[in-house]
PASEBA-1860 file (N, C-alpha, C; in nm, 3 decimals):
! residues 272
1> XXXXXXXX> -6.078/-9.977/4.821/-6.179/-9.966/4.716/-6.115/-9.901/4.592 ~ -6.145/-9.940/4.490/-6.079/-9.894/4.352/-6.140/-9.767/4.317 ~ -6.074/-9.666/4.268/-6.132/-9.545/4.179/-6.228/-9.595/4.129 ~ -6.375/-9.508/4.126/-6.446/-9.526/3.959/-6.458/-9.394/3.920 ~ -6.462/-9.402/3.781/-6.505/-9.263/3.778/-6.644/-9.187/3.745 ~ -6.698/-9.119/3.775/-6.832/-9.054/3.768/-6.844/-8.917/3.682 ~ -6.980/-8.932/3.650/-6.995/-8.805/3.586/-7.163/-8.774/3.609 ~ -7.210/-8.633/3.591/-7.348/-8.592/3.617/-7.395/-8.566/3.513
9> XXXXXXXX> -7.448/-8.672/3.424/-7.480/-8.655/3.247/-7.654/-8.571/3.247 ~ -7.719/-8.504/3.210/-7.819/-8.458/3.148/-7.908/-8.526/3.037 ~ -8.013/-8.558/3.002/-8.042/-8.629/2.868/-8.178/-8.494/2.838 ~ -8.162/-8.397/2.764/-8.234/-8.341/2.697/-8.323/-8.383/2.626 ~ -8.427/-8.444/2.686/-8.577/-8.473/2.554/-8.661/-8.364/2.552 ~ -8.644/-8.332/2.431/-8.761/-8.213/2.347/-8.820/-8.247/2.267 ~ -8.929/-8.131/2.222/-9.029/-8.130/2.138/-8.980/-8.029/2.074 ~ -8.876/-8.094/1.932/-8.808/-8.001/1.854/-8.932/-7.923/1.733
17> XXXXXXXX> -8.887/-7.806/1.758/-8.970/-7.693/1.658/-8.932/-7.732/1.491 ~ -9.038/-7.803/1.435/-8.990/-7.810/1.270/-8.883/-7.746/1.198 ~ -8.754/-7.788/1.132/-8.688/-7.730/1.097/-8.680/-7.564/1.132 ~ -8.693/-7.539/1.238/-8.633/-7.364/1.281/-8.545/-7.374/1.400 ~ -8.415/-7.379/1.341/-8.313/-7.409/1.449/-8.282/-7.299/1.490 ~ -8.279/-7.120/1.468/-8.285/-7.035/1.547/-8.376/-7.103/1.679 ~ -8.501/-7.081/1.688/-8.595/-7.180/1.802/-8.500/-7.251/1.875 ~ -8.507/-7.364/1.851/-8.417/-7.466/1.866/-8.293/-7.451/1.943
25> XXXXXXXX> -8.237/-7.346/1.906/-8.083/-7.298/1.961/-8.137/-7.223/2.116 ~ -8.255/-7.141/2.097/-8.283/-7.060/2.233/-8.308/-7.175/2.300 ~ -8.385/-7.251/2.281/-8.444/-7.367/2.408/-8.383/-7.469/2.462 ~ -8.212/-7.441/2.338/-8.170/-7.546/2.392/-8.018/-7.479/2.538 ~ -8.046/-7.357/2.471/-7.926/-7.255/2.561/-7.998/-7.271/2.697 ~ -8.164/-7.293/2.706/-8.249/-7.261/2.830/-8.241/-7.402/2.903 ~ -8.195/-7.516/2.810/-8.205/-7.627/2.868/-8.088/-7.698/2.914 ~ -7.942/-7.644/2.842/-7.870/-7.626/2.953/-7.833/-7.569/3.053
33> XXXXXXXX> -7.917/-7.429/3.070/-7.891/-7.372/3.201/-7.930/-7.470/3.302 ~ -8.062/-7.538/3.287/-8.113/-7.611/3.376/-8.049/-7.665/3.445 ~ -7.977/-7.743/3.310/-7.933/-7.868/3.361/-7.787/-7.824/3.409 ~ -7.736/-7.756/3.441/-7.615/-7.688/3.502/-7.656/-7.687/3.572 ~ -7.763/-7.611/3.663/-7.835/-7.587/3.748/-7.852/-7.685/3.844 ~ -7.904/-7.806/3.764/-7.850/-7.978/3.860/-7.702/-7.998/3.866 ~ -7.611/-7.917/3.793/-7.415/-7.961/3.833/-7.432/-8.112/3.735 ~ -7.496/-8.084/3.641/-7.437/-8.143/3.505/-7.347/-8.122/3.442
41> XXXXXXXX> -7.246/-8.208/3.418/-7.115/-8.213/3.345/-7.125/-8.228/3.189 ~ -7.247/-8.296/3.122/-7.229/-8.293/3.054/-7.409/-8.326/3.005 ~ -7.441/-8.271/2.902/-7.612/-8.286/2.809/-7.583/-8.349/2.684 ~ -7.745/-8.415/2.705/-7.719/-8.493/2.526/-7.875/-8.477/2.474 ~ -7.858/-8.400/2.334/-7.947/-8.371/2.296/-7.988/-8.488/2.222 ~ -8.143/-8.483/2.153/-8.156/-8.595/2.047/-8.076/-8.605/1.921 ~ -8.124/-8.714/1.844/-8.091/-8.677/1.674/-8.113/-8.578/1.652 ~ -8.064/-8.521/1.511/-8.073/-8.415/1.433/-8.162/-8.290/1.580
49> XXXXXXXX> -8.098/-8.218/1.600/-8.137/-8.230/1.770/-8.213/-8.069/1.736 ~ -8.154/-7.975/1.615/-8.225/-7.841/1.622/-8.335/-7.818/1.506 ~ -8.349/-7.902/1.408/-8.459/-7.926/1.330/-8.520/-8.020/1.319 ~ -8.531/-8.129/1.404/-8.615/-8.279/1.410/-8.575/-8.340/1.225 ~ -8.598/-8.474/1.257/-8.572/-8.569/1.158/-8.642/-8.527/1.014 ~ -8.583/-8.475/0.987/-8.624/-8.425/0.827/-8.552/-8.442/0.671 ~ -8.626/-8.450/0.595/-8.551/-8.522/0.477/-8.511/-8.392/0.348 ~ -8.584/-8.281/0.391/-8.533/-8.120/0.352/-8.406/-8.082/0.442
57> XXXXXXXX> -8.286/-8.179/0.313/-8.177/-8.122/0.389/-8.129/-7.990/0.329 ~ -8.178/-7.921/0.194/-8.197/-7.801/0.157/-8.232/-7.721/0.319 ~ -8.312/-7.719/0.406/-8.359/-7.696/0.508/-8.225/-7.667/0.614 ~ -8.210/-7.785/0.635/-8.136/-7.874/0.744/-7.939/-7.838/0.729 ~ -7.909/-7.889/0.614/-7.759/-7.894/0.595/-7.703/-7.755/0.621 ~ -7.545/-7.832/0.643/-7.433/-7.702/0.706/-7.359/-7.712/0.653 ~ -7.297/-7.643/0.539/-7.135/-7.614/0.507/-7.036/-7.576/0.636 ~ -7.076/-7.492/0.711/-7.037/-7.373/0.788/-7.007/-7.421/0.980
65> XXXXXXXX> -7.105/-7.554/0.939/-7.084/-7.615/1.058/-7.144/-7.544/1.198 ~ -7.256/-7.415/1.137/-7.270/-7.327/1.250/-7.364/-7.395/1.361 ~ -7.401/-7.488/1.340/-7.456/-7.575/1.510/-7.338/-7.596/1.606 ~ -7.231/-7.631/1.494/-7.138/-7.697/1.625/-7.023/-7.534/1.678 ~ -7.048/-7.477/1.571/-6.993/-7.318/1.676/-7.119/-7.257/1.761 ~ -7.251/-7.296/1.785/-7.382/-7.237/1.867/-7.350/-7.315/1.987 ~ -7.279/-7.459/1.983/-7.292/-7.517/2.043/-7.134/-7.552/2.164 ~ -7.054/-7.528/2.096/-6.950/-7.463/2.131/-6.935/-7.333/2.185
73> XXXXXXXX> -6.994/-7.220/2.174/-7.052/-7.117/2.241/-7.091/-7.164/2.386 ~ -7.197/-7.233/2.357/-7.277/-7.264/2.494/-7.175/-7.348/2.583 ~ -7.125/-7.442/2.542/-7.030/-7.523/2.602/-6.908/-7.441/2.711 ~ -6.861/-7.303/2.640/-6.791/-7.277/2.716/-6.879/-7.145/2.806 ~ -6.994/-7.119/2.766/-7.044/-7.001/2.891/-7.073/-7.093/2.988 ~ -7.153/-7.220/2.950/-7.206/-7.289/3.083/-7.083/-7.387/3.164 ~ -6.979/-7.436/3.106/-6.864/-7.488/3.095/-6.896/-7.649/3.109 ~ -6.978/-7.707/3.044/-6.996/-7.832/3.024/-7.004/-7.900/2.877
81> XXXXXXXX> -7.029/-8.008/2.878/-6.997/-8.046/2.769/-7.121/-8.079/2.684 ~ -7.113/-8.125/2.541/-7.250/-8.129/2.494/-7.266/-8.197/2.355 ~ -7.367/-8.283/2.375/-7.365/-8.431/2.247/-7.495/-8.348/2.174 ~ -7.482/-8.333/2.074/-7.616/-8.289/1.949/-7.584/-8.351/1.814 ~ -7.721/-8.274/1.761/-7.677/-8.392/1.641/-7.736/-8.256/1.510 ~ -7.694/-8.301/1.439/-7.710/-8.212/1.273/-7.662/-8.258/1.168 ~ -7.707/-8.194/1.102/-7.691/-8.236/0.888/-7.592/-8.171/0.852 ~ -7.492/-8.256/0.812/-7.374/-8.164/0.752/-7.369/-8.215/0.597
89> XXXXXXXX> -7.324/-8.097/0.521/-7.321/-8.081/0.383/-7.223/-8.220/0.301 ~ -7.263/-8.203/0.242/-7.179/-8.301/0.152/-7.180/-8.351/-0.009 ~ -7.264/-8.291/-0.063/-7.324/-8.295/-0.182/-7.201/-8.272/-0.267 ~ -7.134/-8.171/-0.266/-7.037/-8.162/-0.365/-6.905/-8.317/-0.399 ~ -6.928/-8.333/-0.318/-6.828/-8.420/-0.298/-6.931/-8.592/-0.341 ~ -7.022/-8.582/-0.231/-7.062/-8.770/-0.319/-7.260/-8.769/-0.353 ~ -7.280/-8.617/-0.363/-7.422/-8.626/-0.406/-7.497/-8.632/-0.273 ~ -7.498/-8.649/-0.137/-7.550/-8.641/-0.046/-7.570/-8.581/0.127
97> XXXXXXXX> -7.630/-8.580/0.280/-7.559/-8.526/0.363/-7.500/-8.623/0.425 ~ -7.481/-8.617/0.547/-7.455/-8.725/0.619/-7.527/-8.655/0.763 ~ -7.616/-8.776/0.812/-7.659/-8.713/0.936/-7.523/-8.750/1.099 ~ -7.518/-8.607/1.130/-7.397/-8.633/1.196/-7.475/-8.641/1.394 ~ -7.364/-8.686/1.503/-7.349/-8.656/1.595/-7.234/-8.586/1.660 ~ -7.210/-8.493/1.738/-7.062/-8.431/1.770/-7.103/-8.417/1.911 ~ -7.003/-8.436/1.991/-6.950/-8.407/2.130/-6.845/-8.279/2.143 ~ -6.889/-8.179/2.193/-6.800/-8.113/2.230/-6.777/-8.097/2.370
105> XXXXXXXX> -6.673/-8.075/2.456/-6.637/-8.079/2.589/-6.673/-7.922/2.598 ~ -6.651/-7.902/2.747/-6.640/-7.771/2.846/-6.566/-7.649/2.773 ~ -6.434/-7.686/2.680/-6.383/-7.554/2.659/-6.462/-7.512/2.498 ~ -6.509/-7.640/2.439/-6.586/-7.630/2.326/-6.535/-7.659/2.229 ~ -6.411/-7.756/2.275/-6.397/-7.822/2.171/-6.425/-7.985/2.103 ~ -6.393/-8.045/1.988/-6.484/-8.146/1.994/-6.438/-8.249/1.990 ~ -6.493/-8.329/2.073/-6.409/-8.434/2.128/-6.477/-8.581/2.002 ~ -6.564/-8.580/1.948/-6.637/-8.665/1.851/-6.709/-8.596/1.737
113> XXXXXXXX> -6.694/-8.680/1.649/-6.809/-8.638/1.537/-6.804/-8.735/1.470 ~ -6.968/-8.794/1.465/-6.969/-8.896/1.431/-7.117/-8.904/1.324 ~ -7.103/-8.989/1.244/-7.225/-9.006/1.106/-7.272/-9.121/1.108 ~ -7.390/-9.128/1.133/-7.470/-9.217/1.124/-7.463/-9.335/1.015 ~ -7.408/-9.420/1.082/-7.362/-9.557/0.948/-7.466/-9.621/0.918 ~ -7.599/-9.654/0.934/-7.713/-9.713/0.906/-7.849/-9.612/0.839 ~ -7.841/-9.511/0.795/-7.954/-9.482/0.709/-8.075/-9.528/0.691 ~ -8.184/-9.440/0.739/-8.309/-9.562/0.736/-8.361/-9.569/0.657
121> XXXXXXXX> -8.382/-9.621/0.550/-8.384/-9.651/0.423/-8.557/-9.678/0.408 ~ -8.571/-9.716/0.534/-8.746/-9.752/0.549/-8.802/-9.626/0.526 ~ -8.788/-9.499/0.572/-8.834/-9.385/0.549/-8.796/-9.278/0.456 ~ -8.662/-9.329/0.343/-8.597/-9.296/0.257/-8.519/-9.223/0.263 ~ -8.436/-9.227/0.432/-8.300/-9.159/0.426/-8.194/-9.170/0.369 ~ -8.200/-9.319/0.310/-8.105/-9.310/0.225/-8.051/-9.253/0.092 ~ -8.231/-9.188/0.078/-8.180/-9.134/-0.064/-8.105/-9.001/-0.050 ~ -8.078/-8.950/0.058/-8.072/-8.817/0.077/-7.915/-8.799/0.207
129> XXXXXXXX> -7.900/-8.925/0.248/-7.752/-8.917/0.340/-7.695/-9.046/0.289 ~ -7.586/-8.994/0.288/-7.518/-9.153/0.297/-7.478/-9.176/0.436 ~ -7.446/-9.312/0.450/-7.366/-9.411/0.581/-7.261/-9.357/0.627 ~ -7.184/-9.284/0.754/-7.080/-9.314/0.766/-7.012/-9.411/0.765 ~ -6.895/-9.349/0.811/-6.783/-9.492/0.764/-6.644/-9.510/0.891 ~ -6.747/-9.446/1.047/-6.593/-9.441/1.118/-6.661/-9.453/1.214 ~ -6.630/-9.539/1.331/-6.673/-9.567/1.527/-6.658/-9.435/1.585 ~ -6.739/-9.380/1.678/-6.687/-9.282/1.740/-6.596/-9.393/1.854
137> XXXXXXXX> -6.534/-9.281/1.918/-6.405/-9.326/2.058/-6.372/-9.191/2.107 ~ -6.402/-9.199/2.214/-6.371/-9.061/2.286/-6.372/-9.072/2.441 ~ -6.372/-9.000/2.540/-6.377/-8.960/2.676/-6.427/-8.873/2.748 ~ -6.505/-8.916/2.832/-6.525/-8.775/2.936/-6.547/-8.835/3.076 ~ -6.504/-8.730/3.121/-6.435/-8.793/3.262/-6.404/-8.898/3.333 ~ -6.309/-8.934/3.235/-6.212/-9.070/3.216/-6.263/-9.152/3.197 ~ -6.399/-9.179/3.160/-6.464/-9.281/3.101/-6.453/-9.300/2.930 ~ -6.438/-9.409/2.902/-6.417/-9.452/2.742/-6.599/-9.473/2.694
145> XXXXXXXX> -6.618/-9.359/2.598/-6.776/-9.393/2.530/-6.776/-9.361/2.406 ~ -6.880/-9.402/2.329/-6.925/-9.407/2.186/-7.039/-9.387/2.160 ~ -7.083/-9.333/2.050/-7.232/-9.251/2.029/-7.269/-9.332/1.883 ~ -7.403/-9.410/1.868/-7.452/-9.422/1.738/-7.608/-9.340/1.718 ~ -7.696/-9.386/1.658/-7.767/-9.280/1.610/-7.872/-9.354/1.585 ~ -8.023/-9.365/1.644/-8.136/-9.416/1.621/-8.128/-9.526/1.546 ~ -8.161/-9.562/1.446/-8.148/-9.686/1.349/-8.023/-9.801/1.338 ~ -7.906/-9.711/1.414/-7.779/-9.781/1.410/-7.820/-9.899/1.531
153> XXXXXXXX> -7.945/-9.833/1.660/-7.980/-9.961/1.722/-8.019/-10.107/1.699 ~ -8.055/-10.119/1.606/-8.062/-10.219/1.517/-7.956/-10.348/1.475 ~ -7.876/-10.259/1.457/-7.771/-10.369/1.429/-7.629/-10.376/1.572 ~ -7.643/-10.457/1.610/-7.618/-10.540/1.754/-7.439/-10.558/1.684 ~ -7.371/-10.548/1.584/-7.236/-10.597/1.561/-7.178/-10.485/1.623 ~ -7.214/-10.358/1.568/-7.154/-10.243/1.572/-7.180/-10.202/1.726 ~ -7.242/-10.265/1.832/-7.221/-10.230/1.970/-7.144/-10.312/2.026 ~ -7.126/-10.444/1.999/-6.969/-10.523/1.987/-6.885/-10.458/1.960
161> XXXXXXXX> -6.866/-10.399/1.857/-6.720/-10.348/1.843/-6.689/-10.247/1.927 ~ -6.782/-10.179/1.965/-6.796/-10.063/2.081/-6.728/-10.054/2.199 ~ -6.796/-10.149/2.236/-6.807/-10.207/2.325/-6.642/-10.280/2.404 ~ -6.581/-10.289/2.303/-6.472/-10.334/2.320/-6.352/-10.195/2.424 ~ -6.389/-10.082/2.389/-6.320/-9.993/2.462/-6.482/-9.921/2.573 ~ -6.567/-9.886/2.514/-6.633/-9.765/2.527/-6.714/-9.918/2.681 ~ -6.734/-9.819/2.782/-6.805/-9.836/2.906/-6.974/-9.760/2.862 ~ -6.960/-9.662/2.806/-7.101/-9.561/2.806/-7.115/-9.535/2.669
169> XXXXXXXX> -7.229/-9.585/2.593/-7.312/-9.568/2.435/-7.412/-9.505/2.470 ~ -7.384/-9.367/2.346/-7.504/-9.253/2.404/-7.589/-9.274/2.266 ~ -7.694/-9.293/2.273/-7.791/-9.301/2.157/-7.902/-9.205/2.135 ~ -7.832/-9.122/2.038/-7.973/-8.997/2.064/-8.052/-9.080/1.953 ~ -8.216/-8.983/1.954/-8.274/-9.066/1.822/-8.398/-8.965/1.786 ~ -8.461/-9.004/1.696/-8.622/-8.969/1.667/-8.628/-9.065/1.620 ~ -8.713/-9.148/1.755/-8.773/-9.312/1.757/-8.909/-9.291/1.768 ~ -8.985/-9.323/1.654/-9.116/-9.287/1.684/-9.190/-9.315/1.810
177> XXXXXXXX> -9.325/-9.296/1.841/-9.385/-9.327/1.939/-9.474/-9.482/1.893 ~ -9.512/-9.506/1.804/-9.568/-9.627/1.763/-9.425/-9.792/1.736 ~ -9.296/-9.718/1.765/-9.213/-9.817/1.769/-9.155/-9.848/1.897 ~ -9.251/-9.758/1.986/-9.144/-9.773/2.146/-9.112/-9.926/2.246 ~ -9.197/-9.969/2.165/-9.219/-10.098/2.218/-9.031/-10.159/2.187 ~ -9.039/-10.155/2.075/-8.856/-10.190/2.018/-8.767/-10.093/2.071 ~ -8.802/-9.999/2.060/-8.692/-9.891/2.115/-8.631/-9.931/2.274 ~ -8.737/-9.984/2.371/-8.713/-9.972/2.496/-8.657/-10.164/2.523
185> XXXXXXXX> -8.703/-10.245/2.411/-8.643/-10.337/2.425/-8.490/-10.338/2.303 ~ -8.485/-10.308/2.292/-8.334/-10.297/2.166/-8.221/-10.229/2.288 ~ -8.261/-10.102/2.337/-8.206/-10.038/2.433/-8.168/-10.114/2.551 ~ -8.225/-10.206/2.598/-8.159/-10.267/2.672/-8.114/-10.407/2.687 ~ -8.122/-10.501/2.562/-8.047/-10.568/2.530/-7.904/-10.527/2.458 ~ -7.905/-10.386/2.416/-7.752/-10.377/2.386/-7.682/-10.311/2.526 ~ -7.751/-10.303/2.612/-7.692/-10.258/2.761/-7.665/-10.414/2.810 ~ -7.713/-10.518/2.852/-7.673/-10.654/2.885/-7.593/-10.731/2.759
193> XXXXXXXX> -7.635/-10.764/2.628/-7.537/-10.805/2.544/-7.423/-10.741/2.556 ~ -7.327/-10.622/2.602/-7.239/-10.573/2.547/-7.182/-10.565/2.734 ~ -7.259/-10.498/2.852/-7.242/-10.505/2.990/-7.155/-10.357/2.978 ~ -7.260/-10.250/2.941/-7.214/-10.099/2.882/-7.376/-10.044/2.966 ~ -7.305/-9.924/3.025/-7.446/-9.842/3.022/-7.425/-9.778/2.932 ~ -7.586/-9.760/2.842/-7.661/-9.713/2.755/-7.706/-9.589/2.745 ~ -7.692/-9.478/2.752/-7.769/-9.371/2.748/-7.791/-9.301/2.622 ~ -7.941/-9.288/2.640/-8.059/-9.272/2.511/-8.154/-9.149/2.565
201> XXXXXXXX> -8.166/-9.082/2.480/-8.218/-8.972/2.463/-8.320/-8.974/2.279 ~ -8.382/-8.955/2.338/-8.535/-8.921/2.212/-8.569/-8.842/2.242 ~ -8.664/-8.771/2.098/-8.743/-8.626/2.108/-8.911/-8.653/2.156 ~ -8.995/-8.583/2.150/-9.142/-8.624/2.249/-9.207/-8.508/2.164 ~ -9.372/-8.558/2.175/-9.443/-8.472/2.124/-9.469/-8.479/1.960 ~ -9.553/-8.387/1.907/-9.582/-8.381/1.766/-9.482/-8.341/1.716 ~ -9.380/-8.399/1.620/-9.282/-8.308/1.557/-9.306/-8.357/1.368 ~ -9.322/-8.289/1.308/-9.329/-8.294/1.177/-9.455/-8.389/1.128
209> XXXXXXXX> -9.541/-8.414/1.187/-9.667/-8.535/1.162/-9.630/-8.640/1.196 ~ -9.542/-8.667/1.287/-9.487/-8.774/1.394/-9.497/-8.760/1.489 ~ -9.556/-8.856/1.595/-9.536/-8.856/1.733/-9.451/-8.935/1.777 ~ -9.390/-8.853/1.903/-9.277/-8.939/1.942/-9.288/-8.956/2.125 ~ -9.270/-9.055/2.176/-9.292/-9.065/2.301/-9.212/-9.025/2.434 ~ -9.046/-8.991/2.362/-8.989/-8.940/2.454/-8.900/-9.133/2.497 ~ -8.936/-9.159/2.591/-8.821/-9.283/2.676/-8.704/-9.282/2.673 ~ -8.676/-9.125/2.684/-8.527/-9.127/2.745/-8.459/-9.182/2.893
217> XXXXXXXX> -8.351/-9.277/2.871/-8.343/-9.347/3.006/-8.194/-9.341/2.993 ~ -8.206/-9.412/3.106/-8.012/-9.421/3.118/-8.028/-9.623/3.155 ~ -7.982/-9.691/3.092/-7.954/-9.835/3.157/-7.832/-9.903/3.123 ~ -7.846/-9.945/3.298/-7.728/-10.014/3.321/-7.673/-10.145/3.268 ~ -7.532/-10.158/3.305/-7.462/-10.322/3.230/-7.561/-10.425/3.246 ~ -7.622/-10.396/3.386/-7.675/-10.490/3.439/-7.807/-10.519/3.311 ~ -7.879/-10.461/3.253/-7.969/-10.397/3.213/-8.095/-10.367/3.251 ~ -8.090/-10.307/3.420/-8.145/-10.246/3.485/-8.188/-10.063/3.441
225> XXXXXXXX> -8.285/-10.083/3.407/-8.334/-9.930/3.348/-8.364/-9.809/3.485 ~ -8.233/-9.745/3.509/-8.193/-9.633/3.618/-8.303/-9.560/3.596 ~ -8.328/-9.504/3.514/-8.444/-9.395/3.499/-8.491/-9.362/3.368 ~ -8.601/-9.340/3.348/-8.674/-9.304/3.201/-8.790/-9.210/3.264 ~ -8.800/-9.100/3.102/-8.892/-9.033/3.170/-8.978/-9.058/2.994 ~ -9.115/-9.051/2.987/-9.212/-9.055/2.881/-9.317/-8.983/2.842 ~ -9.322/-8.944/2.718/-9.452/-8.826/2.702/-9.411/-8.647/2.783 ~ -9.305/-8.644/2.793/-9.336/-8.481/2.852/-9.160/-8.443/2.865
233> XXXXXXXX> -9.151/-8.308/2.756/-9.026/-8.267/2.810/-9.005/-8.244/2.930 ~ -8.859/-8.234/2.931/-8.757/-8.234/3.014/-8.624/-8.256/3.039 ~ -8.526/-8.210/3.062/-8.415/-8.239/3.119/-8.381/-8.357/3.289 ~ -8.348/-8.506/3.187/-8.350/-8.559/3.305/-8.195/-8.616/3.372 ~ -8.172/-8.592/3.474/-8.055/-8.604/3.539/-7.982/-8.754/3.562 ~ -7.887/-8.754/3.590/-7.858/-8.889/3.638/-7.682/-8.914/3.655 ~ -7.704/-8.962/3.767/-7.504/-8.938/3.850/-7.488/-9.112/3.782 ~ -7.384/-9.050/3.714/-7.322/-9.225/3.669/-7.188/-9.246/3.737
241> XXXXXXXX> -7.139/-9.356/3.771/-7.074/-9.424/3.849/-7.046/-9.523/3.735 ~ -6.871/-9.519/3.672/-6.847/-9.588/3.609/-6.802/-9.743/3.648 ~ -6.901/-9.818/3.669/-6.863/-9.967/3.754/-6.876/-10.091/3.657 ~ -6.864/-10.037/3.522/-6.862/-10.159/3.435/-6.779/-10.274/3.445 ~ -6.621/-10.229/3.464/-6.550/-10.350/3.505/-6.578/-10.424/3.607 ~ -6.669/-10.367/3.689/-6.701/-10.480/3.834/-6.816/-10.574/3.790 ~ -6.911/-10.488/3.688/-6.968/-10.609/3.581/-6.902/-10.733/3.504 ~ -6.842/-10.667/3.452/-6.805/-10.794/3.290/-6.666/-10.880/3.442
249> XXXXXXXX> -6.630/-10.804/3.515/-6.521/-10.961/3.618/-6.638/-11.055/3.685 ~ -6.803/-10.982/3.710/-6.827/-11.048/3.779/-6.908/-11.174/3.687 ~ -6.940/-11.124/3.603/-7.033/-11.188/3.520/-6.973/-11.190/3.385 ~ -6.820/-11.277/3.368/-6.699/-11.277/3.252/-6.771/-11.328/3.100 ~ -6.910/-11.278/3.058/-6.978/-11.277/2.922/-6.872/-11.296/2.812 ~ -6.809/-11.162/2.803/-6.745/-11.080/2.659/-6.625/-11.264/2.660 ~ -6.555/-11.299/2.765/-6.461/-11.397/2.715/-6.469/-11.537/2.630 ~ -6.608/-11.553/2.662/-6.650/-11.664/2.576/-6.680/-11.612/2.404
257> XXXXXXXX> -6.685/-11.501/2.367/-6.712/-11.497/2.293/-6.625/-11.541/2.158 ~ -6.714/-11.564/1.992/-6.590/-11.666/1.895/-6.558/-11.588/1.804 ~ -6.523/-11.396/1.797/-6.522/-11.346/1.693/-6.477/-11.425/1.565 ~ -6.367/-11.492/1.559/-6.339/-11.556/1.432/-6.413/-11.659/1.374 ~ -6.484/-11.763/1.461/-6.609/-11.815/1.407/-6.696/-11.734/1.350 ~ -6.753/-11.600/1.450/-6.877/-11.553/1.392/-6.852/-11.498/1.218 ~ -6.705/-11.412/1.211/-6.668/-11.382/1.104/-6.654/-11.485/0.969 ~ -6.602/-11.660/1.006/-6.618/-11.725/0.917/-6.751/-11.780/0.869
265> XXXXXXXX> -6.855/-11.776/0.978/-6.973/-11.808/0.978/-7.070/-11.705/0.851 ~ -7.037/-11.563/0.931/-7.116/-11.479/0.815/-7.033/-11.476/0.642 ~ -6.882/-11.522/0.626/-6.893/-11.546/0.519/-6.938/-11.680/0.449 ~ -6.937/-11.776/0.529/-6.974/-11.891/0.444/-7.132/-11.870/0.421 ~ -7.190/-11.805/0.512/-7.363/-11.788/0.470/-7.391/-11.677/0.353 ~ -7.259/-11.587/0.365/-7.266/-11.461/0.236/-7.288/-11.586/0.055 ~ -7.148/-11.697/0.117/-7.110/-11.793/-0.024/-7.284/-11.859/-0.079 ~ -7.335/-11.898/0.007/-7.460/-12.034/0.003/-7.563/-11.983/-0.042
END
């Protein structure tokens, strides 16, 4: 039988306290004990994970980066690892923030940091972050994964390209509760289009005059939905078993595919 490798991931869904990330920081120190407590290797908080989705990045933004040293702290008392998300500064430089995600491992240091390349422009984030401009690529326990960011679900290219190394796409978000219907189908067509487990994490509850429903799940290549939990915090568990390659040999999808068609295709439709 071949190695796979495994890991005991956590998905943290909360009911983040309005911009007061002191708050935020205690409940989230309480919510990885927990989840240590299950012999979790590693937690993933939502988007913007210690002040909920807010457009007061006066509020929100970090020169100082001090989420990802709170969070790095925690990483090495509990000795696991840990995906959150926050507003980092940027104004001096191009007028705006960028809403970020970072991974830091066990000793606390960071293994990703990554900015949200799609801006939701529907709710006028764009006036206030710009797009990143870089894939995450990283590891944890020897698994190859990549992290995008609520709205980045949307666009299906950028989990192709992902997809190409990364086995596990962690998607934190603040996905409303009146869009869950898309959320839970988007989520797992980019788990079967791509033959990647998916793991997604959303916030729940009233947060800022939004409700949000929570449907944090974990789903498989297959796009078999392992577990979701809805409407009610919690820290929910789940032992992954990295068996993607026994997917994509058994069911050889990704080889048919025509990147250089699709690429000549979208420019001749850019020309017309």
């Amino acid at each position: 039988m071949n190695h796979r490798n495994k890991i005991k991931i956590a998905l943290a869904q909360t009911c983040i306290a309005w911009e007061d990330k002191e708050y935020n920081y205690k409940i989230a120190g309480e919510q990885i004990r927990e989840a240590v407590k299950q012999e979790a290797e590693a937690v993933f908080f939502p988007e913007m994970s210690f002040t909920g989705f807010s457009m007061n990045t006066e509020a929100t933004k970090e020169k100082d980066e001090r989420t990802i040293q709170c969070m790095s702290a925690l990483a090495q008392q509990y000795h696991v690892s840990i995906g959150f998300g926050w507003v980092k500064d940027c104004i001096e430089t191009c007028g705006k923030c960028e809403n970020h995600y970072t991974v830091v491992d066990s000793t606390g240091s960071v293994l990703s940091d990554y900015a949200k390349l799609h801006p939701f422009s529907y709710s006028g984030e764009n006036f206030k972050f710009q797009g990143g401009s870089a894939m995450a690529d990283f590891v944890l326990n020897g698994i190859p994964c990549s992290t995008f960011i609520c709205y980045d679900l949307r666009f299906p290219e950028i989990f192709q390209a992902a997809s190409k190394k990364a086995h596990m796409i962690i998607v934190p978000a603040n996905w409303p509760a009146k869009r869950s219907a898309h959320w839970k189908a988007l989520l797992q067509a980019r788990a079967i289009e791509n033959q990647v487990y998916v793991l997604a994490v959303n916030c729940v509850g009233e947060i800022g005059g939004v409700e949000y429903a929570g449907d944090s799940c974990v789903i498989g290549p297959d796009g078999d939905v392992r577990t979701m939990r809805s409407d009610v915090e919690g820290v929910i568990p789940f032992q992954l078993v990295d068996d993607v390659e026994c997917f994509r040999a058994a069911f050889p999808v990704k080889q048919d595919r025509r990147e250089t068609f699709y690429a000549e295709l979208l420019q001749r439709s850019g020309r017309e």
